[in-house]
C-alpha positions as CSV (number, residue, x, y, z in Angstrom):
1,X,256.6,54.0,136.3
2,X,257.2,54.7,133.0
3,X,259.5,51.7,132.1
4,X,256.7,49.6,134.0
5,X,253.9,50.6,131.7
6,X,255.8,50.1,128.7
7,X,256.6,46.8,129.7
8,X,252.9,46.3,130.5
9,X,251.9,47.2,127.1
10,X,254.2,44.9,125.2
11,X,253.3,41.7,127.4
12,X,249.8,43.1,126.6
13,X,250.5,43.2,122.7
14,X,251.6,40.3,123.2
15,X,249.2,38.1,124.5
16,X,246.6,39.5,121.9
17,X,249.0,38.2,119.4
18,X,249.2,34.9,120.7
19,X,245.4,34.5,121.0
20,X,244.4,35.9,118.1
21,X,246.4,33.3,116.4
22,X,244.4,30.5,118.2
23,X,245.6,28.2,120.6
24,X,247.2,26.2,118.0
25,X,250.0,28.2,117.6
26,X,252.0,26.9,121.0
27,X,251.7,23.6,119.6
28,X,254.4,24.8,116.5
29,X,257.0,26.0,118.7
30,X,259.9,23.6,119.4
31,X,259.7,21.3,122.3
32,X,255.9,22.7,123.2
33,X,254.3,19.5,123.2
34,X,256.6,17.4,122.2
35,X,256.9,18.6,118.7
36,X,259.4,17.5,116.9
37,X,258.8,17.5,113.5
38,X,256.8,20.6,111.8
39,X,256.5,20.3,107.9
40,X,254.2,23.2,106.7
41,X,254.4,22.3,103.1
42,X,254.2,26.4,102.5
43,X,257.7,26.7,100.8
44,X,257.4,29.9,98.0
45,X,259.9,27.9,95.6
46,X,262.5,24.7,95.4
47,X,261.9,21.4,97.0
48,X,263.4,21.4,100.0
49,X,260.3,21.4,102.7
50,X,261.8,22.7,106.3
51,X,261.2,21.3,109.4
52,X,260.4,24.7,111.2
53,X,261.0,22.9,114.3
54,X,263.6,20.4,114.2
55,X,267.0,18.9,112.2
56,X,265.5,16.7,109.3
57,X,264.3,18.6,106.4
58,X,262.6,17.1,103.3
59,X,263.0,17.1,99.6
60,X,260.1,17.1,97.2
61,X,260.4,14.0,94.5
62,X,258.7,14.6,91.3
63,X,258.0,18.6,91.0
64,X,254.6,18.6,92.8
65,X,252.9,22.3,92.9
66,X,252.1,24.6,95.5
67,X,248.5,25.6,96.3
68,X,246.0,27.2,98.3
69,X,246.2,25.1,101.9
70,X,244.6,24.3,105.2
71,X,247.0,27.2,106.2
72,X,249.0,29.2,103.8
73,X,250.4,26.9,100.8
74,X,250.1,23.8,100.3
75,X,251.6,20.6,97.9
76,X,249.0,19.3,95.6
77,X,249.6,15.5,95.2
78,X,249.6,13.9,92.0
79,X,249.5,10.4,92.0
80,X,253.6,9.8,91.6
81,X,255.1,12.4,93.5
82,X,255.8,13.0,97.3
83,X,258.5,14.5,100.1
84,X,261.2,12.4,101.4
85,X,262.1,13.7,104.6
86,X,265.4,13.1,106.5
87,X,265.6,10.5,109.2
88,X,265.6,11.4,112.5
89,X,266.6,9.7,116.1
90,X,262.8,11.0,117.5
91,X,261.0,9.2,114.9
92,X,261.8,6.1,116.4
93,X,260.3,7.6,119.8
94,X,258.2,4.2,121.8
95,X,255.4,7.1,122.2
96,X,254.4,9.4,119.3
97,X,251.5,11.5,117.5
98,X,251.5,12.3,113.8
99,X,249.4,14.7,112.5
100,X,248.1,16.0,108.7
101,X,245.6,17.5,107.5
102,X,244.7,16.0,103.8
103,X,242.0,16.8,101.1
104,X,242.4,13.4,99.1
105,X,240.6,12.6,96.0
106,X,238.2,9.5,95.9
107,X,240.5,8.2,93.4
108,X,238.8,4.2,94.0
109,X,242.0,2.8,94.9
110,X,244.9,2.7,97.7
111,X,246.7,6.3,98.7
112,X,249.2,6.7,100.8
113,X,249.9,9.4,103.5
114,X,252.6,8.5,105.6
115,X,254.9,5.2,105.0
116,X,258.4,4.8,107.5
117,X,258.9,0.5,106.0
118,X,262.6,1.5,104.0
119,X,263.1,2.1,100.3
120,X,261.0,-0.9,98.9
121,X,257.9,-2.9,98.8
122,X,257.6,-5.8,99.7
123,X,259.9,-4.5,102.2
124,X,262.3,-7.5,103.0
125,X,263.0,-6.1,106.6
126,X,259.3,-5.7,108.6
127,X,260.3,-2.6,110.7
128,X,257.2,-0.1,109.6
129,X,257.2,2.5,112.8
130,X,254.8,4.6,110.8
131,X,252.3,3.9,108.1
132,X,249.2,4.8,106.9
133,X,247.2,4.7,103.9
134,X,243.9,5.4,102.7
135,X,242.0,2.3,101.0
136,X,239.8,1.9,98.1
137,X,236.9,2.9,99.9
138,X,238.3,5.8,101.0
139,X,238.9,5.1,104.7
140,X,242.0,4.9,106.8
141,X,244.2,1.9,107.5
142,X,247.8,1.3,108.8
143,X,250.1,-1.7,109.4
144,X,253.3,-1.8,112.6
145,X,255.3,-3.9,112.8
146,X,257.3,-4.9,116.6
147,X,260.4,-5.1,117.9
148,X,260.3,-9.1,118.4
149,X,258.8,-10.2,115.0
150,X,257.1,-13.1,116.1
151,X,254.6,-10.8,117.5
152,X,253.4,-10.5,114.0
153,X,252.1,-7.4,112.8
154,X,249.9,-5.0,114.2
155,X,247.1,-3.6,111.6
156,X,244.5,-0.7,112.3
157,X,241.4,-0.3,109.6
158,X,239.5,2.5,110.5
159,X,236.2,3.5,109.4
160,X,235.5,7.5,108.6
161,X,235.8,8.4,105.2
162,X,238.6,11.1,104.7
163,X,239.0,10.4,100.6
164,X,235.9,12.5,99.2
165,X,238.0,16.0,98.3
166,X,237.2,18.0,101.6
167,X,239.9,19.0,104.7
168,X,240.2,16.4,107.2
169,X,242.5,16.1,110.0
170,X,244.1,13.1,110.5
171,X,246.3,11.6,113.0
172,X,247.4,8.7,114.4
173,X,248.5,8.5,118.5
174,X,250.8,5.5,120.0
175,X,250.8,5.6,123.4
176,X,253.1,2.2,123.9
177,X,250.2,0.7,124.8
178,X,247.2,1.3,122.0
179,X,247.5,3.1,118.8
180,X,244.4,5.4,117.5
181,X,243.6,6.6,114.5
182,X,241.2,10.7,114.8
183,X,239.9,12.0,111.8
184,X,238.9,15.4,112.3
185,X,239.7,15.2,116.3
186,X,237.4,12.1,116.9
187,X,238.4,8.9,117.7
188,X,238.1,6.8,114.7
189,X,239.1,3.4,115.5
190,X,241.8,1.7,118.6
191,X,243.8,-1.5,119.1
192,X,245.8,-2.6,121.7
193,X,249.3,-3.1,121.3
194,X,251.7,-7.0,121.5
195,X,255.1,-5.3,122.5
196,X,257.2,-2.6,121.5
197,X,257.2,-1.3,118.0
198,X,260.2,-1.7,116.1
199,X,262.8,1.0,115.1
200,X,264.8,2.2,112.2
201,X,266.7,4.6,110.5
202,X,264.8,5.0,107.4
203,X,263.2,8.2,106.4
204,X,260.0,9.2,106.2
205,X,257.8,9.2,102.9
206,X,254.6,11.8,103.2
207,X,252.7,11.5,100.3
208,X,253.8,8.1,99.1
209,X,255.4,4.7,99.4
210,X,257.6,2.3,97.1
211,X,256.1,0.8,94.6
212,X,254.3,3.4,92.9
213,X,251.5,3.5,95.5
214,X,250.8,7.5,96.1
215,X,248.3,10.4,97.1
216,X,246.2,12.6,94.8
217,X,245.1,15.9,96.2
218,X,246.7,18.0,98.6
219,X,248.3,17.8,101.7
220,X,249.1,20.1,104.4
221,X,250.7,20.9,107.7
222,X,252.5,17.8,108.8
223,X,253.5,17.6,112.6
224,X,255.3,14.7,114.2
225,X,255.3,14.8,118.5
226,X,257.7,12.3,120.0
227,X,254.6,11.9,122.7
228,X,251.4,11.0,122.8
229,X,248.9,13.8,122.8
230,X,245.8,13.5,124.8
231,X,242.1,13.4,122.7
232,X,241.4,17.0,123.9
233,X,244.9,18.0,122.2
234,X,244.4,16.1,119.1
235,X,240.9,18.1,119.3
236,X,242.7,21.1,119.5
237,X,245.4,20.6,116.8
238,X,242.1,21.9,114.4
């Protein structure tokens, strides 16, 4: 009886641990969800940014600072820096959800948040998986290329302003079928899909993309699911 209530009382502990860290917190540990890649940015010192979750770690390029995040730390983005993070074979998953949440500067002109196109621009191979960037006007927009290039190229050009200094969620969702951009856990904008989306071995750029085109402000909590997450899981990702 004894042993029985004492194991009551740690499932019990427990459980209030888990909830009183919000749903949320399934959603970081490996496999849940699909979740594959978990960069939390929250590194006390160095530049190497850990995938909590999975093998392909990151490096920071060009000595950006730590701040105050979403959640913890955070790197502030300053117009040249960014993380480079390890490839990885999930990345090139047909179905997939990537997740960050950013508090950009309106800075008038293009930033990037997430670029998978190789190590130049013009890239002279079309094989983006994963690409987003924020435009002049401050909205999102993102550019995929397929597996048979003459498909052509898909392009998404959303419309909720996520560039004006304040916390915003952001994520993008391929299903195989459509891709959808949420800002904040609403559906922002949708296209259909030609094919299958090409693949690569490149790594992943967070922050930036070649050719000098980069973030300012900061940056936090960067998830990749080798799945497609439902609206009411992108919803609860806040």
């Amino acid at each position: 009886m004894r042993t029985s209530a004492m194991i009551g009382a740690v499932c019990l502990m427990s459980l209030g641990a888990f909830l009183s860290c919000g749903c949320s917190t399934a959603l970081y540990e490996a496999g849940t969800m699909g979740l594959e890649g978990y960069w939390a940015l929250d590194e006390a010192a160095g530049d190497r940014i850990e995938n909590a979750v999975g093998p392909n770690d990151g490096r920071v390029q060009g000595g950006l600072q730590r701040v105050d995040g979403k959640r913890g730390k955070a790197l502030a983005f300053d117009g040249s820096g960014y993380v480079l993070i390890d490839s990885a074979d999930y990345l090139n998953a047909a179905r997939y959800t990537f997740a960050a949440w950013v508090r950009l500067k309106n800075t008038g002109d293009f930033q990037y948040i997430v670029w998978r196109g190789g190590p130049e621009f013009p890239e002279p191979e079309e094989r983006r998986h994963l690409d987003i960037w924020v435009t002049m006007e401050g909205t999102l927009s993102g550019i995929l290329d397929y597996r048979d290039p003459s498909q052509g190229r898909f392009r998404l050009d959303g419309a909720a302003t996520v560039a004006d200094d304040r916390w915003h969620l952001v994520a993008c969702v391929c299903d195989g079928k459509t891709v959808t951009f949420y800002v904040d856990g609403k559906k922002d904008v949708e296209g259909d899909l030609a094919g299958p989306l090409a693949t690569s071995s490149w790594p992943v750029w967070s922050g930036a993309r070649p050719g000098d085109v980069a973030a300012t402000g900061v940056m936090d909590e960067v998830k990749f699911f080798a799945r497609a997450l439902t609206p009411e899981q992108v919803a609860g990702l806040e």
